[in-house]
N, CA and C atoms as an extended XYZ file, in Angstrom:
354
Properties=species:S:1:pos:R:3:atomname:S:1:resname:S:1:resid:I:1 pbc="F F F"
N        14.692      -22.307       30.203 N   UNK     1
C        14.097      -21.953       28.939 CA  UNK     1
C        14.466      -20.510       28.616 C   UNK     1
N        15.249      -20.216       27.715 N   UNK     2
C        15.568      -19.335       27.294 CA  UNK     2
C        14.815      -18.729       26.031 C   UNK     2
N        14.803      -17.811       25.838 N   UNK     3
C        13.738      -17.390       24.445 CA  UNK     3
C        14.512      -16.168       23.432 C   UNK     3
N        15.131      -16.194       22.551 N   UNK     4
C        16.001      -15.020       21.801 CA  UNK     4
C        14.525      -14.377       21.454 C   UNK     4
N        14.018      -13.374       21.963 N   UNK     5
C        12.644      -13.008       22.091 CA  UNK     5
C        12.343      -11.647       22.707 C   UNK     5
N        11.891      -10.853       22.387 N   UNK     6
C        11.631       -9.389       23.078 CA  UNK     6
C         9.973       -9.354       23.633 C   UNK     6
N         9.909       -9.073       24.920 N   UNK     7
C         8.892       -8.613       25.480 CA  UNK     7
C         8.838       -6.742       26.103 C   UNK     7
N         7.118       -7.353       25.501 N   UNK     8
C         6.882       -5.931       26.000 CA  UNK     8
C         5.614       -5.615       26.884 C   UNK     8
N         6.221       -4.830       28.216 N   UNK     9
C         5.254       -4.934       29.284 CA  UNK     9
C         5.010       -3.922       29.437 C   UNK     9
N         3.127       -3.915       29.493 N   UNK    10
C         2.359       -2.297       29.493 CA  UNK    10
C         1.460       -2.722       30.900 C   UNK    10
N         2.340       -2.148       31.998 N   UNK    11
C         1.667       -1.944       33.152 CA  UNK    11
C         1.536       -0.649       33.843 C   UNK    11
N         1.013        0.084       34.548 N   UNK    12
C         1.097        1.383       35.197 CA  UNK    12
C         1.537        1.228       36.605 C   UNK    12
N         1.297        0.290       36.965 N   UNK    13
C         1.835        0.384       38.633 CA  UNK    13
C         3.149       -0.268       38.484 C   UNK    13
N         4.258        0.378       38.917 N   UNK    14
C         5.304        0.462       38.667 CA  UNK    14
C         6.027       -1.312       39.842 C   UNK    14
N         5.519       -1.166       40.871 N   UNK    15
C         6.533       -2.472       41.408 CA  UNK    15
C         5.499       -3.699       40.974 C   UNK    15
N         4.683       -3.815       40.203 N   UNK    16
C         4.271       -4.588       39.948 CA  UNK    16
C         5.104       -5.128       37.998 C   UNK    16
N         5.019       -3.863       37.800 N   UNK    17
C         5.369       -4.022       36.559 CA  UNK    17
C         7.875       -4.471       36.796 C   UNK    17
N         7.855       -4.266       37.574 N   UNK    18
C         9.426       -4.441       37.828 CA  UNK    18
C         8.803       -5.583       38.202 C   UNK    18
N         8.260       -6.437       39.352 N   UNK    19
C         8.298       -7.788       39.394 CA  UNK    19
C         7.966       -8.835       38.281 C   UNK    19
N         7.166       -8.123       37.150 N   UNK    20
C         7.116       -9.069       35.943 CA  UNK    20
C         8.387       -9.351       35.380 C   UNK    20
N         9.112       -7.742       35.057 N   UNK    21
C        10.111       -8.171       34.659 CA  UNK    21
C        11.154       -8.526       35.250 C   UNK    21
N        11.306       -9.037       36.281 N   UNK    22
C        12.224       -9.420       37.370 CA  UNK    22
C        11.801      -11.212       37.078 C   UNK    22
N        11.068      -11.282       36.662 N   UNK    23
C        10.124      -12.722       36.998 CA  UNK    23
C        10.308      -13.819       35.473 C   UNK    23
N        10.376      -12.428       34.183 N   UNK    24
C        10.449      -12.555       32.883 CA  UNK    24
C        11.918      -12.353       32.356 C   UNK    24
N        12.890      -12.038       32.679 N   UNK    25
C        14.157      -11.622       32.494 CA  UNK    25
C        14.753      -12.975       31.801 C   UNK    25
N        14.893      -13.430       32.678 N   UNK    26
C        15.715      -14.637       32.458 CA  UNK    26
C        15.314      -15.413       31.270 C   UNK    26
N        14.469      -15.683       30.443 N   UNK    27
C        14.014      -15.872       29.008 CA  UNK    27
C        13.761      -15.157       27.913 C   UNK    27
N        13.615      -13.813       27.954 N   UNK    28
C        13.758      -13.023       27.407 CA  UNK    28
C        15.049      -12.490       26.936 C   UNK    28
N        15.132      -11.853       25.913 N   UNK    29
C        16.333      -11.261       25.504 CA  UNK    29
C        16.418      -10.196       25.530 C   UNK    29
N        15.244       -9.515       25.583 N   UNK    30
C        14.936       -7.678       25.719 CA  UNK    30
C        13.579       -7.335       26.097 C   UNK    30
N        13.521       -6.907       27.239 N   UNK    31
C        12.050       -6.063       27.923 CA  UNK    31
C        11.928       -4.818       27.682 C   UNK    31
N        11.212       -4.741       27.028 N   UNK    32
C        10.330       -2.779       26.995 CA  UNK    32
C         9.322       -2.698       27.880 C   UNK    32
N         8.985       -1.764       28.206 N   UNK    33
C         8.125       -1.434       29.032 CA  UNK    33
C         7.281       -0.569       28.898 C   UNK    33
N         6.178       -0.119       29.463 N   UNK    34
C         5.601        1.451       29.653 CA  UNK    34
C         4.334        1.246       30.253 C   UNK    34
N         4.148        2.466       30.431 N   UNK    35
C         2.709        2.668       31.501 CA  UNK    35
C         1.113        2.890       31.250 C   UNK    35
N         1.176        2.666       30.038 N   UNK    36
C        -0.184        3.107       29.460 CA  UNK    36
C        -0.699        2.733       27.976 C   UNK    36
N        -1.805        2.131       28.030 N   UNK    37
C        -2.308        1.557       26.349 CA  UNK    37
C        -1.032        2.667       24.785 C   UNK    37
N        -1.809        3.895       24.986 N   UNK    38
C        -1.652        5.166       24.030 CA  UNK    38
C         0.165        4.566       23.679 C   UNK    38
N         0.762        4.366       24.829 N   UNK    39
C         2.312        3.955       24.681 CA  UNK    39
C         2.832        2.606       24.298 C   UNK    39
N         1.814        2.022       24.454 N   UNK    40
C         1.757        1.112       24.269 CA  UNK    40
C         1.926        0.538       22.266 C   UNK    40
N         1.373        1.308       21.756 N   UNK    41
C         1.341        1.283       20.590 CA  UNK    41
C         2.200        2.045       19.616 C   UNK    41
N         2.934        2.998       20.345 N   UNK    42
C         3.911        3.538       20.053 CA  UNK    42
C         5.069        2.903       20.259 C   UNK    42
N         5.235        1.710       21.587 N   UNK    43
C         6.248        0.927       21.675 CA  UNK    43
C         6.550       -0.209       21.256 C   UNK    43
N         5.151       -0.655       20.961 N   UNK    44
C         5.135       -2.066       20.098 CA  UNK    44
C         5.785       -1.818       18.395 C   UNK    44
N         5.198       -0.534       17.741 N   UNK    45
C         5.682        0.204       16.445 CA  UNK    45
C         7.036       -0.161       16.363 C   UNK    45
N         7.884        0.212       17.681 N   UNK    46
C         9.522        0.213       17.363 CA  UNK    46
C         9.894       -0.349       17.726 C   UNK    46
N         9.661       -1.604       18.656 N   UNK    47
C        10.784       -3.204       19.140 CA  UNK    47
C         9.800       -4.232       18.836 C   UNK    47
N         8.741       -4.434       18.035 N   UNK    48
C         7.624       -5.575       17.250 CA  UNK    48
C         8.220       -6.274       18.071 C   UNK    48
N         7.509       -6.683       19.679 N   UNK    49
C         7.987       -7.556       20.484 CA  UNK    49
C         7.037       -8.764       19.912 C   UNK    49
N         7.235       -9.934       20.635 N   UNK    50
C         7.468      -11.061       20.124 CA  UNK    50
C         5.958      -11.427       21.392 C   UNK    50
N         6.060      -10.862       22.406 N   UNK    51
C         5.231      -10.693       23.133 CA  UNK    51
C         4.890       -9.512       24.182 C   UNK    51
N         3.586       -9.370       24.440 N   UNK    52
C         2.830       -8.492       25.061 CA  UNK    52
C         2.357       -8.734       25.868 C   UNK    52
N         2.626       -8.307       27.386 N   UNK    53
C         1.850       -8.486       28.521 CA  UNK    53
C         1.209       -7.320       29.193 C   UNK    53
N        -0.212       -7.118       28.979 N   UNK    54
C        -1.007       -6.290       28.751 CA  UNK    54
C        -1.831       -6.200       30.450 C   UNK    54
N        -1.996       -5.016       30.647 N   UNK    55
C        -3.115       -4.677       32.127 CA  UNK    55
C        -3.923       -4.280       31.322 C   UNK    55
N        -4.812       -4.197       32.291 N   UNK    56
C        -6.292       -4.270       31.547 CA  UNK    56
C        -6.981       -2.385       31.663 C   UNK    56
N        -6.576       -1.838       33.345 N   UNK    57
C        -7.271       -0.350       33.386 CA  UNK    57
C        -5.965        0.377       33.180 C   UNK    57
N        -5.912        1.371       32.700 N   UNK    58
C        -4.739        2.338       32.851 CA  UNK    58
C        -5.171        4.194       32.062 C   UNK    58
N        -4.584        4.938       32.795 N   UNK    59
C        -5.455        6.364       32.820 CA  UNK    59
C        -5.831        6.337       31.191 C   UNK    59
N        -4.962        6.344       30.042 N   UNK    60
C        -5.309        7.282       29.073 CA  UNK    60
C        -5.986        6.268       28.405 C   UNK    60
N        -5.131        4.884       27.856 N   UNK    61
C        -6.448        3.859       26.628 CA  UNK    61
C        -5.812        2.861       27.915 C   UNK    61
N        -6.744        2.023       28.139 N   UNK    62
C        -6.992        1.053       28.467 CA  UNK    62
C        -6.393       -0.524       28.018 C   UNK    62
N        -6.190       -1.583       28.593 N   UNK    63
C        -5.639       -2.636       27.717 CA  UNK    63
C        -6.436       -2.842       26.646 C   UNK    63
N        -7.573       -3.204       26.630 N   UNK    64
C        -8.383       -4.152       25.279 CA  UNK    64
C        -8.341       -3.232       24.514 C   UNK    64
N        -8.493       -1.502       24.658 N   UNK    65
C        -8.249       -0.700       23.623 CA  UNK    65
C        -7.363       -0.486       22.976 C   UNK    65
N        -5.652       -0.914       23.443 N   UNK    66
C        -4.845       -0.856       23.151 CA  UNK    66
C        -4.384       -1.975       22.453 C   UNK    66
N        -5.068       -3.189       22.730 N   UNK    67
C        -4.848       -4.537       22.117 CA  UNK    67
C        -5.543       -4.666       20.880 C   UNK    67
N        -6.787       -3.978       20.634 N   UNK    68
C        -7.490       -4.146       19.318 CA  UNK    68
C        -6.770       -3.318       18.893 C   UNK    68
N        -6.358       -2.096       18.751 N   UNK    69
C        -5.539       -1.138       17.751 CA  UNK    69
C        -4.078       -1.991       17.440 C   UNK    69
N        -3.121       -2.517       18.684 N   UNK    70
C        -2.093       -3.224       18.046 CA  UNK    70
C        -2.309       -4.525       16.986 C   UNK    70
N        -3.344       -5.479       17.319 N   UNK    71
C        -3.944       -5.937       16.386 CA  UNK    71
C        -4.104       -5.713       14.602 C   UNK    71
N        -5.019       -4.615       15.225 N   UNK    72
C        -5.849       -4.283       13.892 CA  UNK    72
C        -4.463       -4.140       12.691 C   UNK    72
N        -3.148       -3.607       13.237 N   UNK    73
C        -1.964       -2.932       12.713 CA  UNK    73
C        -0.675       -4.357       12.442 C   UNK    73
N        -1.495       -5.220       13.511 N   UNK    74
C        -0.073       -6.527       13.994 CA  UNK    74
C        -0.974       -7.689       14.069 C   UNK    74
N        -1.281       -8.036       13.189 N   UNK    75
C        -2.491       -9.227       13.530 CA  UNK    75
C        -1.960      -10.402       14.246 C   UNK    75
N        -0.539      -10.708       13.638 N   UNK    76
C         0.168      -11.912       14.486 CA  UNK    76
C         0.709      -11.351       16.023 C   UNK    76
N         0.714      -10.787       16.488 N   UNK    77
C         1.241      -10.033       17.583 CA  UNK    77
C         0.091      -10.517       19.013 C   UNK    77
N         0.879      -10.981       19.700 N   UNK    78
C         0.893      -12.080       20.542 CA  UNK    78
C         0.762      -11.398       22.029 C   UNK    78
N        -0.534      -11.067       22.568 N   UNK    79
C        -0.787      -10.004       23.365 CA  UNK    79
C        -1.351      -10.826       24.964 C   UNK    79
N        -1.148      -10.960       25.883 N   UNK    80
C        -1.523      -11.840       26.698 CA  UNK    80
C        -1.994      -10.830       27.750 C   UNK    80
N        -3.347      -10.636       28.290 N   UNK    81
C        -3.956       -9.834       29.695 CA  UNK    81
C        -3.552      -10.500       30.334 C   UNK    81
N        -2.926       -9.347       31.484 N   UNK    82
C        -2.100       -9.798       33.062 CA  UNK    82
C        -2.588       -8.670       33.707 C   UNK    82
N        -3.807       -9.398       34.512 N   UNK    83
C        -4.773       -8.269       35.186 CA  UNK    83
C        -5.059       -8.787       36.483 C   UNK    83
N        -5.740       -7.870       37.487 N   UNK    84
C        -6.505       -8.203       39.142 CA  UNK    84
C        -7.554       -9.157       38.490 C   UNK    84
N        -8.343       -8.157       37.250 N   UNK    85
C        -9.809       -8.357       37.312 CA  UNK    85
C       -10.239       -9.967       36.626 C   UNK    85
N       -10.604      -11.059       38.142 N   UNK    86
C       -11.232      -12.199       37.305 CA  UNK    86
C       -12.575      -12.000       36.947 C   UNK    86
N       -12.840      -11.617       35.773 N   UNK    87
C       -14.329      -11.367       35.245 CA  UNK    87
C       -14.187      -12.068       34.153 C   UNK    87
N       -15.324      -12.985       33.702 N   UNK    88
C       -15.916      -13.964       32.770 CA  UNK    88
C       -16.306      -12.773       31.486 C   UNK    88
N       -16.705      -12.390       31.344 N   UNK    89
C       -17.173      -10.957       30.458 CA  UNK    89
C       -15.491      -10.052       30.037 C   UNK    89
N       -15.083       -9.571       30.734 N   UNK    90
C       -13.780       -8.431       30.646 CA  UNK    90
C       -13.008      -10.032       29.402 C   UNK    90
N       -12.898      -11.299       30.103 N   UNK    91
C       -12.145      -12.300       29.739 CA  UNK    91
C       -12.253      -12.257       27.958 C   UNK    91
N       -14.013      -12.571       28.009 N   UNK    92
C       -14.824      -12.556       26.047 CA  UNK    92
C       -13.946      -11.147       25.441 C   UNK    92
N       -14.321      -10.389       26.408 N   UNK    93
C       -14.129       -8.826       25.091 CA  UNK    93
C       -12.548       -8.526       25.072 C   UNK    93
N       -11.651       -9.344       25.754 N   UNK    94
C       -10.390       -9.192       25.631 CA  UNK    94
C       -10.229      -10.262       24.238 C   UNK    94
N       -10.548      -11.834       24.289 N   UNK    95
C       -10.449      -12.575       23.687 CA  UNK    95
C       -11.015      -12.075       22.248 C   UNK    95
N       -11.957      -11.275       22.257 N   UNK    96
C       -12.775      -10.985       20.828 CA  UNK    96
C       -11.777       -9.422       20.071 C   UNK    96
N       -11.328       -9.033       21.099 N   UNK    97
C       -10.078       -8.462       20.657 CA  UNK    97
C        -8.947       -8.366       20.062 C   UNK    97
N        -8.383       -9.522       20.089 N   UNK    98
C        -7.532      -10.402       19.969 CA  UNK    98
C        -6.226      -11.092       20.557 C   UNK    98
N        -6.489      -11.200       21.635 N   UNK    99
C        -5.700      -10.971       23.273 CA  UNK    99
C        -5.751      -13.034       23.038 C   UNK    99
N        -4.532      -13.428       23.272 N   UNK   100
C        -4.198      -15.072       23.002 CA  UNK   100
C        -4.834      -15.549       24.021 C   UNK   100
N        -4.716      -14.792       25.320 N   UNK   101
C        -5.037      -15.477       26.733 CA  UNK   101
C        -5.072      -14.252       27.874 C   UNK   101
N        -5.459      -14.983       28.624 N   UNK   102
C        -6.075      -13.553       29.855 CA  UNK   102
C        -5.432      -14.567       31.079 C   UNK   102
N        -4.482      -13.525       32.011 N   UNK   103
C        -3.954      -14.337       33.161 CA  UNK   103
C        -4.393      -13.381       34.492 C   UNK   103
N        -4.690      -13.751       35.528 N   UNK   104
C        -4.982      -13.211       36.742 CA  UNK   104
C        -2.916      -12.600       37.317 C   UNK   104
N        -2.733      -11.481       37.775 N   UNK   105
C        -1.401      -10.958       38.575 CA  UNK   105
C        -1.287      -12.161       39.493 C   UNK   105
N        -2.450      -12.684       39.969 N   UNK   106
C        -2.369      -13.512       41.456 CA  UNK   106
C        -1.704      -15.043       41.185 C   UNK   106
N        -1.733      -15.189       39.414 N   UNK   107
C        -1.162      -16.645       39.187 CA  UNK   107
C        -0.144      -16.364       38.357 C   UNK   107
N         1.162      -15.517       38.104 N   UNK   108
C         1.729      -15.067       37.090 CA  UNK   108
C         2.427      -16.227       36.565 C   UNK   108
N         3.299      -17.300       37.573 N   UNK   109
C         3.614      -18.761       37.100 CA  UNK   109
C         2.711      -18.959       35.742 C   UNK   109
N         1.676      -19.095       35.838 N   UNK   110
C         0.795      -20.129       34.136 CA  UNK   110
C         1.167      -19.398       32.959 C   UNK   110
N         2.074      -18.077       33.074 N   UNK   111
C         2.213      -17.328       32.377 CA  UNK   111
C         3.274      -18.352       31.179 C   UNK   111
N         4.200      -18.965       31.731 N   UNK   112
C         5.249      -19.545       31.390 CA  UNK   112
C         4.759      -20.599       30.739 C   UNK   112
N         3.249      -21.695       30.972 N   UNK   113
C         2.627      -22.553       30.274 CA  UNK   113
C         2.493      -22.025       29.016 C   UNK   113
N         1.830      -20.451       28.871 N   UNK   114
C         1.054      -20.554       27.712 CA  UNK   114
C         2.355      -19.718       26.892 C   UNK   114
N         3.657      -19.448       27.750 N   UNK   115
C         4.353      -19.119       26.478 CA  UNK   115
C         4.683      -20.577       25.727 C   UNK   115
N         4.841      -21.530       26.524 N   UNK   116
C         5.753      -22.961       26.315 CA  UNK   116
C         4.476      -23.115       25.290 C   UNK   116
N         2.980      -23.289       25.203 N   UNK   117
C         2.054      -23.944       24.562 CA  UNK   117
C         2.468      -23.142       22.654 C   UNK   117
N         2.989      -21.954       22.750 N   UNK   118
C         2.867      -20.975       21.424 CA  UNK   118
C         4.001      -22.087       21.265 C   UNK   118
């Protein structure tokens, strides 16, 4: 499955964030990257990726903070949490955000379902 498609991955821990895109390459047509919400929105501004794979803590804004502002700006913009934290609660206020889906790091495979489901 190939995807003429740009992703963009906002993780801070760095070999985690190379194994996404090590993992995501091969369907993608172009990966951006960066380490933090605040950049996050500055990077989405200039390659309007097609998708967003979002962490949830990171020092300066945070994922859901960074996901309601790309939102509020990108309403169709297709933002998916790829986090440690399985919390039932973190899950709502991501979703009420406007985050498509929330995935655990520990199952990154289902990642590939819910692109196939869009």
């Amino acid at each position: 499955m190939y995807m003429n498609a740009t992703l963009l991955i906002v993780e801070d821990n760095v070999k985690m964030r190379n194994l996404i895109k090590d993992m995501f390459a091969p369907i993608f047509k172009n990966i951006y990257e960066c380490d933090d919400g605040s950049k996050a929105l500055k990077s989405y501004a200039l390659s309007k990726p097609e998708w967003v794979f979002m962490d949830l803590k990171m020092k300066e804004m945070d994922g859901i903070a960074a996901t309601k502002e790309i939102i509020s700006k990108y309403p169709d913009a297709k933002i998916l949490i790829v986090t440690d934290f399985n919390d039932d609660e973190l899950r709502k206020v991501a979703a009420r955000n406007g985050a498509i889906d929330y995935v655990l790091k520990e199952n990154l495979e289902e990642i590939f379902k819910i692109i196939n489901k869009q």
